[in-house]
MIDOVO-395937 format. One record per residue (C-alpha): residue in one letter; x, y, z. Coordinates in pm, whole numbers, always signed. Example, Ala and Ser with C-alpha at 12.3 -4.5 7.8 and 13.67 -1.06 7.14 Angstrom:
! MIDOVO-395937
A;+1230;-450;+780
S;+1367;-106;+714
***
This chain:
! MIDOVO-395937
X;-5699;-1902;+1259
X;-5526;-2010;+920
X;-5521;-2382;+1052
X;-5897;-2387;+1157
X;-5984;-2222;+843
X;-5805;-2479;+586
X;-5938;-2780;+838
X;-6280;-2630;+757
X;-6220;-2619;+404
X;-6092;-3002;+458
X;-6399;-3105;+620
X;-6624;-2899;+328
X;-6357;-3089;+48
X;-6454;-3411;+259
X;-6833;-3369;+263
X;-6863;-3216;-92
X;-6662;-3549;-197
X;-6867;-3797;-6
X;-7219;-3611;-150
X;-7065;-3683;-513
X;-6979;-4068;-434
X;-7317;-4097;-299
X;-7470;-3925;-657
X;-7292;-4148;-850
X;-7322;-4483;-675
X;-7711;-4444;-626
X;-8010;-4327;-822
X;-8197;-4063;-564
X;-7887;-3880;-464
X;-7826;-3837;-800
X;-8172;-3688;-880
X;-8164;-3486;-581
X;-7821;-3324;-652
X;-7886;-3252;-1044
X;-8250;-3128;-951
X;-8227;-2958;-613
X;-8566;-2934;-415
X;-8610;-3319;-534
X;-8824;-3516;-248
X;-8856;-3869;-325
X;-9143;-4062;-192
X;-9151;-4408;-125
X;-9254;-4535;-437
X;-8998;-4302;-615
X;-8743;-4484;-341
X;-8895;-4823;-446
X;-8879;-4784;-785
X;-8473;-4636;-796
X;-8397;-5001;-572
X;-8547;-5171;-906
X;-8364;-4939;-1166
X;-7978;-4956;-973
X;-8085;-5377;-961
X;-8107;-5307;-1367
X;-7806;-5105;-1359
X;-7616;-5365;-1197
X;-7732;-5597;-1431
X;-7925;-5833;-1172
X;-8270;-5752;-1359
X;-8271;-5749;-1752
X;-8656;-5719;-1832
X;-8874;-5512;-1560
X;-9240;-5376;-1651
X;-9375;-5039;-1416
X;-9700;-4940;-1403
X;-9782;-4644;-1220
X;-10053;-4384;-1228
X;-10044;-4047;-1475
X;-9847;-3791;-1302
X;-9674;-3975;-1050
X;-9342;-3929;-1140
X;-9268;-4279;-1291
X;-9103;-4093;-1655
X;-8932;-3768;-1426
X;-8691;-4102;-1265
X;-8729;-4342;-1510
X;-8700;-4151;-1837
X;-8552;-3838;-1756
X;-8293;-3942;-1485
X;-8212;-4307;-1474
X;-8052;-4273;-1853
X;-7794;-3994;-1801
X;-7720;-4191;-1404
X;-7674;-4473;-1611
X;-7440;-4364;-1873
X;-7227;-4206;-1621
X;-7158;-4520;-1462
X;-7099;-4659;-1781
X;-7014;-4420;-2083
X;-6924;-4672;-2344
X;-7285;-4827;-2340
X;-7557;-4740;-2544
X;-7911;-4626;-2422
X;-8242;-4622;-2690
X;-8549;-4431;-2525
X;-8864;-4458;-2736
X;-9237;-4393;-2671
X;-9565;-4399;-2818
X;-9415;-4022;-3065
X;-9102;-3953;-3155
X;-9207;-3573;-2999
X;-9183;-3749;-2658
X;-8893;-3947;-2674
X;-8723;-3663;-2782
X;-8843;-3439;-2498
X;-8680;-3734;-2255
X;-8359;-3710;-2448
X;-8351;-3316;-2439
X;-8423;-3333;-2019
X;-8174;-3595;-2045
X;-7860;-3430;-2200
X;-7927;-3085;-1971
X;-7886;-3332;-1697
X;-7556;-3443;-1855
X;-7442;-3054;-1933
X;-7542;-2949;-1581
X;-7307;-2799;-1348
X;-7429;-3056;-1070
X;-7373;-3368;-1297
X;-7084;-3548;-1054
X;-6936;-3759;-1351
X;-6578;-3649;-1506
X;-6749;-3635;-1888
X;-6977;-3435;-2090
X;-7180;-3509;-2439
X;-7011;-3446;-2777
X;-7146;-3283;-3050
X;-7456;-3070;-3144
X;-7620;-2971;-2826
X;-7908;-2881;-3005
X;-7950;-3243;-3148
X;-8166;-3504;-2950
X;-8242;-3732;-3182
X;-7864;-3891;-3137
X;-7602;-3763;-2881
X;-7273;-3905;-2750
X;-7052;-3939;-2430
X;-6706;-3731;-2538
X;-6418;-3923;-2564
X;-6663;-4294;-2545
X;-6845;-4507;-2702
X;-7172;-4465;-2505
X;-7482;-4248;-2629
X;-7864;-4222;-2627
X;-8105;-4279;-2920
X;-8420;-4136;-2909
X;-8720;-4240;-3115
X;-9126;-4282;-3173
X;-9259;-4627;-3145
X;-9345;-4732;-3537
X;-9047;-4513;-3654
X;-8708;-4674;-3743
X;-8426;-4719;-3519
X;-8079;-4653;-3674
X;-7769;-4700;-3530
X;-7614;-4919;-3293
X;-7827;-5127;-3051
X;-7867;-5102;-2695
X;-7755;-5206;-2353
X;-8074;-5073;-2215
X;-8366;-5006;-2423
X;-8653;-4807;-2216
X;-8989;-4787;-2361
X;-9194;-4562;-2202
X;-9547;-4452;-2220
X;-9589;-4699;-2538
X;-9989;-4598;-2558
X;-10062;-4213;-2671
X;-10438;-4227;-2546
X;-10778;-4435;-2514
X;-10809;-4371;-2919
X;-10491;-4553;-2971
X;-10542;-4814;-2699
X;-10895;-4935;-2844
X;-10733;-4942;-3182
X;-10669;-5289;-3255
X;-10465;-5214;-3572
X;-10278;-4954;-3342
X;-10208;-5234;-3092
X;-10146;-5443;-3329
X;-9838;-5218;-3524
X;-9699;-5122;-3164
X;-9662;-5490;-3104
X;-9511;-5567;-3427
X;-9272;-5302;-3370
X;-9175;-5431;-3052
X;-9112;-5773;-3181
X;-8935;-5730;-3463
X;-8731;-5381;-3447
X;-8723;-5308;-3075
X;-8608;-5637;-2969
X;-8374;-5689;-3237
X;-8165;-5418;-3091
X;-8119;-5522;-2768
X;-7699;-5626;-2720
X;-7665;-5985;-2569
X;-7707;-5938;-2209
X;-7880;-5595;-2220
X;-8145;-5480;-2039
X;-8537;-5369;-2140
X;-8751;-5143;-1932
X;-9110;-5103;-2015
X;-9293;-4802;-1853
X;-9622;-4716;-1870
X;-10011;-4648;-1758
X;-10220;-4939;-1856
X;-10492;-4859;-2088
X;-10618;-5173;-2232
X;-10586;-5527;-2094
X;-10458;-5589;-2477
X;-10191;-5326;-2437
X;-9812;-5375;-2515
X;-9773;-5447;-2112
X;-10088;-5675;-2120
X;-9926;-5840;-2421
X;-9637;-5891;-2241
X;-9767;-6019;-1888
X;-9956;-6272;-2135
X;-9648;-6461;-2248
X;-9561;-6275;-2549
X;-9219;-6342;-2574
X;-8998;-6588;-2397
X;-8788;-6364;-2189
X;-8870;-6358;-1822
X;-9045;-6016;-1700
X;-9097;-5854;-1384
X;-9417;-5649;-1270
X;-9333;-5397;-1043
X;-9671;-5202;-982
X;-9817;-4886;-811
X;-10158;-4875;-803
X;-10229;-4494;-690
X;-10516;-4637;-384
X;-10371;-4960;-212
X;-10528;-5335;-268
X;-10437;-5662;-94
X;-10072;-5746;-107
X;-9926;-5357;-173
X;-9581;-5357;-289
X;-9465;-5124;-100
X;-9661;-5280;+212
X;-9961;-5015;+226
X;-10279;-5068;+403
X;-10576;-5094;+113
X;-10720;-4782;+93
X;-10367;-4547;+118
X;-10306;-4342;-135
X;-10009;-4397;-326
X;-9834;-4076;-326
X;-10063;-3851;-60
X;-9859;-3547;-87
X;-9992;-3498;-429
X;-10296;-3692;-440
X;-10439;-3716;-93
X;-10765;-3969;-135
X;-10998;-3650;-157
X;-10784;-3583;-476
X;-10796;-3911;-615
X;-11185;-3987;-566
X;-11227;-3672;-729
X;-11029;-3789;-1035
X;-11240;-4106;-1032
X;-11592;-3944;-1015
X;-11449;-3709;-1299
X;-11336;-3986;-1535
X;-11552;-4298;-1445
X;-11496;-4635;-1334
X;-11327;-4828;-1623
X;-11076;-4561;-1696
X;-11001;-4492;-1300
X;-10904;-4900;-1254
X;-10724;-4880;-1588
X;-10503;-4562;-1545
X;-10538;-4537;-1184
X;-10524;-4866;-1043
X;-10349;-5073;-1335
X;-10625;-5320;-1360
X;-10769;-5281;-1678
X;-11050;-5532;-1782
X;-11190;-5640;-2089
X;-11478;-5401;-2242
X;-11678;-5735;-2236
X;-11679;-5992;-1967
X;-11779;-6325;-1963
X;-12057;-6323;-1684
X;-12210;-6009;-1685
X;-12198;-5728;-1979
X;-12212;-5392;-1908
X;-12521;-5329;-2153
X;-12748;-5600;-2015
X;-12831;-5364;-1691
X;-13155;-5153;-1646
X;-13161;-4870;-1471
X;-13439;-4710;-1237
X;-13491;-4325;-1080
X;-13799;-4246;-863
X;-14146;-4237;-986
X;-14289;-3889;-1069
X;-13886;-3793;-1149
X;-13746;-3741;-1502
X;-13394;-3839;-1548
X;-13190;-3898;-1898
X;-13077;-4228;-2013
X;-12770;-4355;-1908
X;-12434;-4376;-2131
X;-12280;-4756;-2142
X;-11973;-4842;-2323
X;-12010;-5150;-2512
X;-11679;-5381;-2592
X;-11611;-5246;-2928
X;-11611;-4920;-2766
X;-11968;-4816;-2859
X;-12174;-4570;-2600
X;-12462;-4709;-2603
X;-12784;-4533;-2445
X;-13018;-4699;-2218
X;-13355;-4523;-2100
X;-13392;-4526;-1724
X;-13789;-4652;-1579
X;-13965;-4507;-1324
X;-13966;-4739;-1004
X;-14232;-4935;-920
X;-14490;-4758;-697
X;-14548;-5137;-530
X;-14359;-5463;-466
X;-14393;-5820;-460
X;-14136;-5880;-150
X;-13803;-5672;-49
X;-13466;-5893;+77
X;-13143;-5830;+179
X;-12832;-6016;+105
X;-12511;-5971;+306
X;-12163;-6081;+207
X;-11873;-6064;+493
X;-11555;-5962;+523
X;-11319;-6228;+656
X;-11045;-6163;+960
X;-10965;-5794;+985
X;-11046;-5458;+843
X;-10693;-5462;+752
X;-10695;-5764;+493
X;-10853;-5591;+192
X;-11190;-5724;+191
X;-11529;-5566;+183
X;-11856;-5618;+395
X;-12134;-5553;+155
X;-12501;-5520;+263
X;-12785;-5530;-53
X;-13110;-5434;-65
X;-13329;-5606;-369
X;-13677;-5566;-358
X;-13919;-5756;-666
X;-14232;-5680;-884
X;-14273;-5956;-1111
X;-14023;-6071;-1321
X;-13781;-5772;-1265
X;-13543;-5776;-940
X;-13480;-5402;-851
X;-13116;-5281;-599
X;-13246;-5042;-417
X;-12974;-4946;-196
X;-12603;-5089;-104
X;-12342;-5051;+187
X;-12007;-5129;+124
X;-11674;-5076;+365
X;-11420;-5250;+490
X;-11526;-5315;+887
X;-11419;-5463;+1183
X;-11644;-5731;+1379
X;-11840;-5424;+1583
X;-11898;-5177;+1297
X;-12082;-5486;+1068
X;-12270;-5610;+1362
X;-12393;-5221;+1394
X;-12398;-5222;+1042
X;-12639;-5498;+945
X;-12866;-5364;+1245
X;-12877;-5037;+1081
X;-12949;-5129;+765
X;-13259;-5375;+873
X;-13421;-5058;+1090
X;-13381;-4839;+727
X;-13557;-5150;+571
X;-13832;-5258;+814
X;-14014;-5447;+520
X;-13708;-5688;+408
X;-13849;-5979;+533
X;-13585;-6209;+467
X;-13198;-6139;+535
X;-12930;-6346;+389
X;-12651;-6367;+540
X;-12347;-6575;+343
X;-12253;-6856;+597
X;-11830;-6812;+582
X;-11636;-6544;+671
X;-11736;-6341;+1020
X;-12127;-6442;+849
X;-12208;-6734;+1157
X;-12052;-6481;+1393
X;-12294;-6220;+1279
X;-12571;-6469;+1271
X;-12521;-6585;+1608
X;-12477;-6223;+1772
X;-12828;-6106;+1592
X;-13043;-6393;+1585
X;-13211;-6304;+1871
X;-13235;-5899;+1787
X;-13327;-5892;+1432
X;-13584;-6120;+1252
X;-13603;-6298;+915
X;-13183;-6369;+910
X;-13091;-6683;+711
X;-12734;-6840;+674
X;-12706;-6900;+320
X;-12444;-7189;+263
X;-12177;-7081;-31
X;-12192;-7399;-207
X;-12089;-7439;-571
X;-11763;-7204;-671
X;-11803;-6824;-708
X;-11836;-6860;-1130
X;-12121;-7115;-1081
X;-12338;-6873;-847
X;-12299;-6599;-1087
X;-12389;-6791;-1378
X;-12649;-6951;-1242
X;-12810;-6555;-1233
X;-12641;-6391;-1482
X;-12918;-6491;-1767
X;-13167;-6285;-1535
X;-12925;-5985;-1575
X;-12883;-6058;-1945
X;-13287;-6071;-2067
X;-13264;-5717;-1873
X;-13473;-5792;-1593
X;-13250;-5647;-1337
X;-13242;-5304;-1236
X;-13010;-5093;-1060
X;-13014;-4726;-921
X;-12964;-4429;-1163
X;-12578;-4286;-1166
X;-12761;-3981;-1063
X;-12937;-4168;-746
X;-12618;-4395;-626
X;-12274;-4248;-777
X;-12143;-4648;-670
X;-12332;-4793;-921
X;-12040;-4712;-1182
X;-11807;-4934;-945
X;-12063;-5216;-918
X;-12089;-5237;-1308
X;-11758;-5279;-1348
X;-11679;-5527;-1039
X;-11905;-5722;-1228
X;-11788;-5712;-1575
X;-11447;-5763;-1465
X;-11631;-6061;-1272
X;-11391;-6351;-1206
X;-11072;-6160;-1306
X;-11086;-5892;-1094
X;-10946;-5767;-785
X;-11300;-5810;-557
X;-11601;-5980;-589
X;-11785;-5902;-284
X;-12083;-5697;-458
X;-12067;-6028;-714
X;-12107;-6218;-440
X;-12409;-6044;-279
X;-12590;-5982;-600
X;-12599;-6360;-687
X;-12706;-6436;-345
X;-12987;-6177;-329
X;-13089;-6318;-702
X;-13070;-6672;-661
X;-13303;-6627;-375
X;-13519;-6417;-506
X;-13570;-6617;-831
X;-13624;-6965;-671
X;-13723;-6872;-337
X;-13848;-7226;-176
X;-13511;-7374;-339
X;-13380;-7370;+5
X;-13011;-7386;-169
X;-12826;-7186;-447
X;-12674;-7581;-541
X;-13062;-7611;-628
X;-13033;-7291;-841
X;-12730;-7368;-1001
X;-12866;-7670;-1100
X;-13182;-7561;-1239
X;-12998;-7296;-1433
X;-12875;-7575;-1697
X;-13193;-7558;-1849
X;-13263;-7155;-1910
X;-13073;-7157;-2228
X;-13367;-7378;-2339
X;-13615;-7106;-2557
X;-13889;-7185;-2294
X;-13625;-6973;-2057
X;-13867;-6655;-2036
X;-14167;-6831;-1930
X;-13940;-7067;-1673
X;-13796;-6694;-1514
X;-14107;-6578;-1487
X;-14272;-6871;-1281
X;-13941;-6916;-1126
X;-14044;-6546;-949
***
């Protein structure tokens, strides 16, 4: 009885010492033994692999972005510091963010983690527990520095410098004197801290393509970075190997959850915060404010709110549609190999009175061969009137075209000749002397997502409603030009001031 007991103690000594090994030699254990009820998910998982490769000192400059509540400051801020100073107590850790309030809050999590009865390292902190500012390893040289970006930094300077959530809100991030001071700061006191062969970790939610990570990612400085990034829905080429359209932590934000958020905050914010892709208030091509917007006739429906690039909401009325039109198309752009690969199938309706092109209705999904066959079927029993039926000739597009030729009337291959840019400049004036028109918010809650695919338009992640649009609108504009090389052409001479008149005969 005595023997089995103290081999059972053995075995718990054994285990208990094996679980503290593990906590000390990797990031998660750690977490999950100083914070019990801790579940990592992949992309917590993902993002510890990158923090122990910092640890170890085999990456020195690493940039995360990572959607708002997603746990990216709970590892990075609050855990990976203490982990790291109990591998190595005579180092020195500065954690600063957009308010010294913050930072401090990270340190304060931070040194509980150290006085905890679960931290597995043989050494506490010295000093004032109260203080946060400043506190110690006993009996070492190491320590953590907390402080506000702007603010000083006193002291010594730092193996691993974390900055983390460097942008307080949109306020701040279309501030460019705010931008401006947080990347003087970073230049010329963060970076002047940093020990020879220490480490910098930049954290954060993109806000603003001018941000201090867009900085950065531009060439900023000379050192090397990293991107590691977590887009909270999945695009082509998903770090942590995600079909597009997954959700990046579903347990929390299932895509129900996350299409609410989007609907709630809009477009430009959702691919900002939410998907790390934020683009500049202005694009090149197409501007948010040149669009006009439509609602049915007989209807009354208030104007719509467009953010201009200095950040101005600027108000334009919605029309009543046309009670008749001059001709009604549709323009299809396909998806190429699987539904798998990220790309879109998008079906347009346009329909004309005049001068003025009108969308009256889109499709877009990702679909296999089948479902856009059934698709672009569908959609031309809906329409009965679209006479004509572009179809881009690339992608699954001759498959399609051969398959229906002989079932639906008025399809057309449309050759994609001349690069992406050229098609949608050769249109884009028609958008800009507001003679296009799309469907009220109200009418088609996509419309949001088509503005901005646009205006992020060629720097974006997809272009398939780009690539539609200009299709639908070079047709429509010249439509015995046969090709849009013929279009692209002719659009050399609309910045001429006779550029009205030519749009209008052009129709």
């Amino acid at each position: 009885m005595v023997a089995s007991l103290a081999q059972a103690l053995q075995a718990q000594l054994s285990l208990d010492s094996d679980e503290t090994r593990e906590s000390q030699e990797h990031l998660v254990p750690f977490i999950e033994r100083v914070r019990p009820g801790y579940r990592a998910a992949p992309h917590h998982r993902h993002l510890a692999r990158v923090l122990e490769a910092v640890e170890r000192g085999e990456r020195r400059f690493i940039i995360i972005t990572m959607p708002p509540r997603h746990g990216k400051s709970e590892m990075a801020s609050v855990h990976f510091p203490p982990w790291y100073l109990g591998r190595h107590p005579n180092r020195r850790v500065i954690l600063a963010s957009y308010g010294a309030s913050l930072a401090q809050m990270f340190s304060r999590r931070a040194r509980a983690v150290v006085q905890s009865e679960q931290w597995p390292f043989p050494y506490r902190t010295s000093g004032d527990l109260a203080q946060v500012e400043r506190w110690d390893i006993e009996r070492h040289k190491g320590g953590l520095i907390a402080a506000g970006i702007g603010g000083a930094i006193t002291g010594q300077g730092a193996d691993l410098f974390i900055v983390d959530d460097p942008v307080r809100n949109a306020k701040d991030a279309l501030s460019a004197t705010v931008r401006e001071s947080t990347w003087e700061w970073f230049t010329s006191t963060a970076f002047t801290r940093l020990q020879p062969n220490g480490a910098m970790v930049v954290i954060g939610t993109r806000w603003h393509e001018d941000d201090l990570i867009g900085r950065i990612l531009k060439g900023g400085t000379s050192e090397k970075w990293e991107l590691v990034n977590f887009p909270a829905i999945a695009e082509r080429a998903d770090i942590l190997g995600r079909l597009p359209g997954q959700a990046l932590w579903p347990e929390q934000y299932n895509l129900e959850a996350l299409e609410e958020i989007h609907e709630q905050i809009g477009t430009r914010a959702w691919t900002s915060l939410y998907q790390q892709r934020p683009a500049p208030a202005e694009g090149a091509v197409f501007l948010r404010p040149w669009w006009r917007f439509w609602h049915p006739n007989g209807q009354d429906f208030p104007a719509v709110s467009i953010r201009s690039g200095d950040g101005t909401v600027i108000l334009i009325p919605s029309e009543p549609l046309p009670p008749v039109f001059d001709e009604t198309i549709q323009s299809w752009d396909m998806a190429f190999k699987s539904v798998d690969d990220g790309s879109y199938v998008v079906g347009q309706t346009w329909s004309r009175a005049g001068s003025r092109a009108y969308l009256r209705a889109q499709r877009r999904e990702r679909l296999n061969f089948p479902s856009t066959v059934a698709a672009v079927e569908r959609e031309a029993m809906l329409w009965p009137d679209a006479r004509a039926r572009l179809i881009e000739d690339a992608a699954n597009g001759p498959a399609v075209l051969a398959t229906l030729s002989s079932r639906i009337s008025g399809l057309i291959a449309v050759p994609p000749r001349g690069s992406k840019l050229e098609r949608a400049n050769a249109v884009s004036s028609l958008v800009e002397a507001g003679n296009v028109y799309l469907p009220h918010p109200e009418i088609a809650p996509w419309v949001g997502a088509f503005i901005e695919e646009l205006a992020d338009f060629p720097n974006g992640e997809n272009d398939d409603q780009v690539d539609a649009a200009s299709q639908a609108l070079a047709r429509m504009l010249h439509p015995k030009s046969g090709t849009i090389r013929e279009v692209i052409a002719q659009s050399v001479s609309w910045a001429s001031p006779e550029a009205p008149a030519a749009w209008s005969q052009g129709w």
